[in-house]
KOLDRENRO-428934 format. One line per 3 residues: number of its first residue (from 1); their letters; for each residue y, z negated, x of N, C-alpha, C. Coordinates in nm, 3 decimals. Example, Ala and Ser with C-alpha at 12.3 -4.5 7.8 and 13.67 -1.06 7.14 Angstrom:
BEGIN
1 = as = -0.569:-0.780:1.319:-0.450:-0.780:1.230:-0.330:-0.780:1.320 | -0.225:-0.708:1.285:-0.106:-0.714:1.367:0.003:-0.787:1.290
***
This chain:
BEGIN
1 = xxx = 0.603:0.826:-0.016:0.589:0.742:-0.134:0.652:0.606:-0.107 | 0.714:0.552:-0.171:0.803:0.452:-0.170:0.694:0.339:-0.236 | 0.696:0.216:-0.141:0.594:0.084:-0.200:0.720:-0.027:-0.239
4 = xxx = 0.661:-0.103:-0.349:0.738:-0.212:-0.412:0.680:-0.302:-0.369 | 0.712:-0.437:-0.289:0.674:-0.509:-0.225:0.666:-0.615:-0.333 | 0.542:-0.703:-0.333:0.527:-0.823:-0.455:0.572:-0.922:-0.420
7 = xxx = 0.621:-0.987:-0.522:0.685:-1.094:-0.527:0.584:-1.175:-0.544 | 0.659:-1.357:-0.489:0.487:-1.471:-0.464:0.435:-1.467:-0.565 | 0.486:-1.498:-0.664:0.456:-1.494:-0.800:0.327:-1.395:-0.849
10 = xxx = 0.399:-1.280:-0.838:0.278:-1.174:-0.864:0.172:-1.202:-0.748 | 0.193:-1.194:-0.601:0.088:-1.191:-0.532:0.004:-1.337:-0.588 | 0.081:-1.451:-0.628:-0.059:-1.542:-0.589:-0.146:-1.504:-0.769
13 = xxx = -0.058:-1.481:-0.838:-0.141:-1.412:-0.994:-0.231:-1.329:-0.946 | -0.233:-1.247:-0.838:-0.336:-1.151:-0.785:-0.449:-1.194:-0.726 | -0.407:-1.313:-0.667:-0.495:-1.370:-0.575:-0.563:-1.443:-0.638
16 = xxx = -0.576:-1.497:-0.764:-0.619:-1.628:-0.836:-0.731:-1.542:-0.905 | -0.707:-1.379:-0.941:-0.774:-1.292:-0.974:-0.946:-1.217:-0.877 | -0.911:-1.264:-0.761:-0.927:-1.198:-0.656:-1.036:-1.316:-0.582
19 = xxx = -1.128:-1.345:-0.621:-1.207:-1.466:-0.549:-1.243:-1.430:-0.371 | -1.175:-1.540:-0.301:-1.193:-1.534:-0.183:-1.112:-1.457:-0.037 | -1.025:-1.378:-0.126:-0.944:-1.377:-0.038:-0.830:-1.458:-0.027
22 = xxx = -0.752:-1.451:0.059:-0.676:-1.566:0.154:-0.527:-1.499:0.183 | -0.452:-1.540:0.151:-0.318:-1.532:0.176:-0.266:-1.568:0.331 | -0.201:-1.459:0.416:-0.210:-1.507:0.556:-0.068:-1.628:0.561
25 = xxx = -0.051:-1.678:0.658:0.064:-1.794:0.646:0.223:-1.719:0.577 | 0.240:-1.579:0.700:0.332:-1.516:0.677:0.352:-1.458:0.563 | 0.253:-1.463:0.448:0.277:-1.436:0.355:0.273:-1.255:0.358
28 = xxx = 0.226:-1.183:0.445:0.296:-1.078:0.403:0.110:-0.974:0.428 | -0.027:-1.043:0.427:-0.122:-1.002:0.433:-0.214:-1.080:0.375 | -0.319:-1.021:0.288:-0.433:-1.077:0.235:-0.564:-1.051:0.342
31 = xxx = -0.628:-1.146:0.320:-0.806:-1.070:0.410:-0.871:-1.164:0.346 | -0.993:-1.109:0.380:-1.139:-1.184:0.327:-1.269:-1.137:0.434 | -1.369:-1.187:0.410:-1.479:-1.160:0.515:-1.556:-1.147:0.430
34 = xxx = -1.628:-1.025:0.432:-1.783:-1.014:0.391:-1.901:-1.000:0.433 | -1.944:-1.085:0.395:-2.092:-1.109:0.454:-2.206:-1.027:0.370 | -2.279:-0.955:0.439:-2.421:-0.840:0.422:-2.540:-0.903:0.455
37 = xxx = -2.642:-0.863:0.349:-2.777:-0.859:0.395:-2.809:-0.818:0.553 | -2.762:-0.725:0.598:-2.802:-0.652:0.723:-2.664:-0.534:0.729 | -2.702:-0.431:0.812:-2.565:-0.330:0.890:-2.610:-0.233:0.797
40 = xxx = -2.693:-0.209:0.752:-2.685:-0.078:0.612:-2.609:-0.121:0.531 | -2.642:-0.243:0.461:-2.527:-0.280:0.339:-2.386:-0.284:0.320 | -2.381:-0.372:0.496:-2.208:-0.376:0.521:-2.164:-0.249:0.520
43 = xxx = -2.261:-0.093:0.614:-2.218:0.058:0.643:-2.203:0.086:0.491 | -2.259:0.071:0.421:-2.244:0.151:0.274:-2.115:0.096:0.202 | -2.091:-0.056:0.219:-1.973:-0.096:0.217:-1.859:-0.036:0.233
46 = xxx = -1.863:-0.027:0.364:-1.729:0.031:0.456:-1.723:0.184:0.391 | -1.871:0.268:0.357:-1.804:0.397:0.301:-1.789:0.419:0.180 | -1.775:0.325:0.062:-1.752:0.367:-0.052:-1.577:0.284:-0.023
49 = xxx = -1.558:0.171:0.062:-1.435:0.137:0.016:-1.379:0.237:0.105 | -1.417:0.329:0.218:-1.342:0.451:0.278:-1.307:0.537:0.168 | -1.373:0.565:0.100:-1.327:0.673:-0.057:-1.236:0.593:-0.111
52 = xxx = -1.245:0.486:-0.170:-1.143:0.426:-0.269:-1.029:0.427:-0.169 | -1.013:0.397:-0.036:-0.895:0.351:0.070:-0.828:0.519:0.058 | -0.908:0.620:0.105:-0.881:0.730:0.061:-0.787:0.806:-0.083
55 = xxx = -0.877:0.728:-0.186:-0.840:0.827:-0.275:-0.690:0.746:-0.309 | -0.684:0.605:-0.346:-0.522:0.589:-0.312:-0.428:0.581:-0.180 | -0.495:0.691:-0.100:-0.434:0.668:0.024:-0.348:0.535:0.100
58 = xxx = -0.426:0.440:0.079:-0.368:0.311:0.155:-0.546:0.281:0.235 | -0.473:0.233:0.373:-0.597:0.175:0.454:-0.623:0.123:0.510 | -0.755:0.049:0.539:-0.722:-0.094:0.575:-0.763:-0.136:0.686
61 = xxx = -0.701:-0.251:0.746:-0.754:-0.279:0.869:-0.840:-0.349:0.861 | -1.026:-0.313:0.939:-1.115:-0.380:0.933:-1.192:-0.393:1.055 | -1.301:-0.458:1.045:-1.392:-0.498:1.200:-1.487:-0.537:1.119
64 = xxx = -1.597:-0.452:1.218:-1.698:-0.470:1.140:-1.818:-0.510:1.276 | -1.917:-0.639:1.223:-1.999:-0.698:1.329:-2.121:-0.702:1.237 | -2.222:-0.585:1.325:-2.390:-0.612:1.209:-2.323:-0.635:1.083
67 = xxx = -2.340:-0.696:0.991:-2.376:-0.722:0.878:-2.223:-0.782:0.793 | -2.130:-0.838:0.905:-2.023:-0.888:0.851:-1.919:-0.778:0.857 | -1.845:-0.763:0.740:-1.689:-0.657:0.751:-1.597:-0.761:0.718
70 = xxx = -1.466:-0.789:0.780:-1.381:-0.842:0.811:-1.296:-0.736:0.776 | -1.196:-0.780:0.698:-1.089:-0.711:0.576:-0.954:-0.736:0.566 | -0.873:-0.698:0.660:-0.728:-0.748:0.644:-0.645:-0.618:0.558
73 = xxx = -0.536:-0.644:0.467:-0.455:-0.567:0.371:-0.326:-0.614:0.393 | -0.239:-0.467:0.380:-0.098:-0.502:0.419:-0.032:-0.374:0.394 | 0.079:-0.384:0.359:0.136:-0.240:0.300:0.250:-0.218:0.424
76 = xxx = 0.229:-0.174:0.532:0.332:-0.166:0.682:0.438:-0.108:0.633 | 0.477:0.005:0.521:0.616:0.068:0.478:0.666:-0.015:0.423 | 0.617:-0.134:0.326:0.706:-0.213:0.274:0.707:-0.301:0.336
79 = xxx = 0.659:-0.353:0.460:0.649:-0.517:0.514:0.625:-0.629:0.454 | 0.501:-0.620:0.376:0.460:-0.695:0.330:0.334:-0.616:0.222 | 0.294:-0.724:0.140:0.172:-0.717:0.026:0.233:-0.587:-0.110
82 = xxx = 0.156:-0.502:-0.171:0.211:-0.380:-0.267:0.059:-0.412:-0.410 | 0.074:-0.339:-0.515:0.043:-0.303:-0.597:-0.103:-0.218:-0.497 | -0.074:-0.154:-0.382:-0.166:-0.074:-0.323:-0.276:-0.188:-0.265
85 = xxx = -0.253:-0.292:-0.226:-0.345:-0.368:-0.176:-0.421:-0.461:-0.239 | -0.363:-0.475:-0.347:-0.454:-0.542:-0.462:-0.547:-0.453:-0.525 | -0.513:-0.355:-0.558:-0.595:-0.211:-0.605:-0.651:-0.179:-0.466
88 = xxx = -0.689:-0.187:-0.369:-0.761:-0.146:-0.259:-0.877:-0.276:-0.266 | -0.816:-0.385:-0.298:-0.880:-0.522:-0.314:-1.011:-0.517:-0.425 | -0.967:-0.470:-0.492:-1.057:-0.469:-0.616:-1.120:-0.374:-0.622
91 = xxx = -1.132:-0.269:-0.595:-1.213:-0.168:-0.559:-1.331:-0.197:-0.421 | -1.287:-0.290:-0.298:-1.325:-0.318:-0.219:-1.472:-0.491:-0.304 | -1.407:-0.524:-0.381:-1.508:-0.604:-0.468:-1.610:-0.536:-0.541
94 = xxx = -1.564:-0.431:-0.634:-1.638:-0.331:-0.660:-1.779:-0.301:-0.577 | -1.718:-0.263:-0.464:-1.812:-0.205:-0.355:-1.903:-0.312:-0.281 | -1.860:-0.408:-0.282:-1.911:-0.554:-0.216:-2.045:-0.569:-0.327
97 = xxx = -2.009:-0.582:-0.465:-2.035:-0.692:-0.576:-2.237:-0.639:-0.576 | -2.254:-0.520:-0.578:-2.437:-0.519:-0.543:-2.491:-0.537:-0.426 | -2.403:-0.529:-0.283:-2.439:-0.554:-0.179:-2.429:-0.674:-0.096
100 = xx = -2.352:-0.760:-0.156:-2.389:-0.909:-0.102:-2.491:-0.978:-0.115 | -2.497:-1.097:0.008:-2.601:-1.153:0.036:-2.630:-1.262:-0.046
***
């Protein structure tokens, strides 16, 4: 599958959309940190955004400590930010939005 890499424009329109995540310097990765009640919330976290990472097959690099998941996005075929990581983004809010602290 061939990724279309976003232009600043679109990415920071995405990002203005997107509360709290962070544009890396290089421009070519988003992340955010989420913070959990406790390690059930963050685990339930991590497996509903494993289905969504799944079902549009893009996936993400994360670290996860007790209660915090740490969230970096990046589309490696295109070298840089896609349509796939904003839609991984928002689905990953989705999954956050009843389980935050």
């Amino acid at each position: 599958m061939k990724y279309e890499k976003l232009d600043r424009a679109a990415i920071d329109q995405n990002l203005s959309e997107l509360g709290g995540w962070t544009l890396a310097a290089d421009g070519l990765s988003i992340s955010k940190t989420f913070k959990f009640r406790n390690f059930v919330e963050a685990f339930g976290f991590m497996t509903e955004a494993a289905l969504a990472a799944e079902k549009y097959n893009h996936h993400p690099e994360w670290f996860n400590v007790y209660s915090r998941v740490d969230v970096k996005l990046t589309t490696h075929d295109a070298g840089g930010l896609t349509d796939h990581d904003i839609k991984l983004a928002k689905a990953m809010e989705k999954a956050a939005a009843h389980r935050l602290d």
